[in-house]
N, C-alpha and C positions, 0 to 999 in steps of 0.2 A: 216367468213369474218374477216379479221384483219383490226384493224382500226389504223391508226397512228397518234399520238397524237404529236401537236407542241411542242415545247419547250417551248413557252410561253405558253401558256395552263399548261403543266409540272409545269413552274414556277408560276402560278395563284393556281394549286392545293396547289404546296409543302406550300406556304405563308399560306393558312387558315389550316393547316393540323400542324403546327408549332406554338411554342409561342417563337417570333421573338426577347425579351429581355430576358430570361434566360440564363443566362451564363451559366452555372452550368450543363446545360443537356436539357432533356425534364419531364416536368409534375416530377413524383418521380424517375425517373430515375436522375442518377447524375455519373457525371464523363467523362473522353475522351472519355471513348466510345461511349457515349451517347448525342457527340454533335454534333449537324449540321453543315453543309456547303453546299452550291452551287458549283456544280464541274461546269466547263467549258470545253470546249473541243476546242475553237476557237473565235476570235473575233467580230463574231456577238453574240457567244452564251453570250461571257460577256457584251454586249452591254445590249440585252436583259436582262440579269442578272442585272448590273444595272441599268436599269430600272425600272426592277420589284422593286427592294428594295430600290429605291428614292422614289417611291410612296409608300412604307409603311413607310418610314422614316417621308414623309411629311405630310403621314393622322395621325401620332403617334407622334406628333412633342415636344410631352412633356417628350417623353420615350427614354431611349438609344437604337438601335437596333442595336443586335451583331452576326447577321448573317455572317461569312467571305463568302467569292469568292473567290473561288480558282480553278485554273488551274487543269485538271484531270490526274490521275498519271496511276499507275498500281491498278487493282482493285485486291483483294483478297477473294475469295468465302470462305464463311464459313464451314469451316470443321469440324470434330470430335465431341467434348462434344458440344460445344457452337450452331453445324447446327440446332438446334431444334429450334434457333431463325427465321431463317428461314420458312417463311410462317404461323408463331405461332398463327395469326387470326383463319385459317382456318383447322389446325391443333389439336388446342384448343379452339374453340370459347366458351364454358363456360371459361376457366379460362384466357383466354383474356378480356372477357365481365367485368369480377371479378376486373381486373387491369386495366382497363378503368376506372370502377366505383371509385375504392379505389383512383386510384390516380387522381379525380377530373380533367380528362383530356378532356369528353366533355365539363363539368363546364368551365374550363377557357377556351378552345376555343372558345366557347359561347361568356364570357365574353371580350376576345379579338375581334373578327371579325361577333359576331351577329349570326344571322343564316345563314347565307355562307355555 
């Protein structure tokens, strides 16, 4: 049975799943590639979209949050050397487990959004 998940739902995961003031990247990842955005695809989806991220703006109200929105483009699947990123949880879940741990990523999520 396929289940279809809202976009707001989407948008309630992608927030506790993210640390929503790093510029730089995610947890030790660092760099463009490695930075977030909320794509849109239409303007309820950005409606929604800002929504979602006024209310992290207003519970965080002492932090900068540097989440963009952006309009959705051309997608490009990951090919060749770099497709291993793909799926790399389940692919590799020791050495996933390994770079969860090192790079204190449930730690700060924790410390961001609680037990969420």
């Amino acid at each position: 049975m396929t289940k279809i998940v809202s976009y707001e739902d989407l948008l309630n995961h992608f927030w506790v799943n993210n640390d929503p003031f790093d510029a730089k990247g995610q947890f030790c990842n660092k760099g463009h590639t490695y930075l977030r955005a909320i794509f849109v695809a239409n303007k309820q989806e950005g409606k929604l979209a800002q929504t979602s991220r006024d209310k992290v703006i207003k519970h965080f109200c002492k932090q900068t949050e540097v989440t963009p929105i952006l309009p959705i483009s051309k997608f490009y699947p990951i090919r060749g050397r770099e497709s291993y990123h793909q799926d790399f949880y389940k692919n590799n879940p020791v050495r996933y487990k390994v770079y969860r741990w090192n790079c204190d990523r449930d730690q700060r999520l924790e410390e961001i959004w609680g037990k969420k």
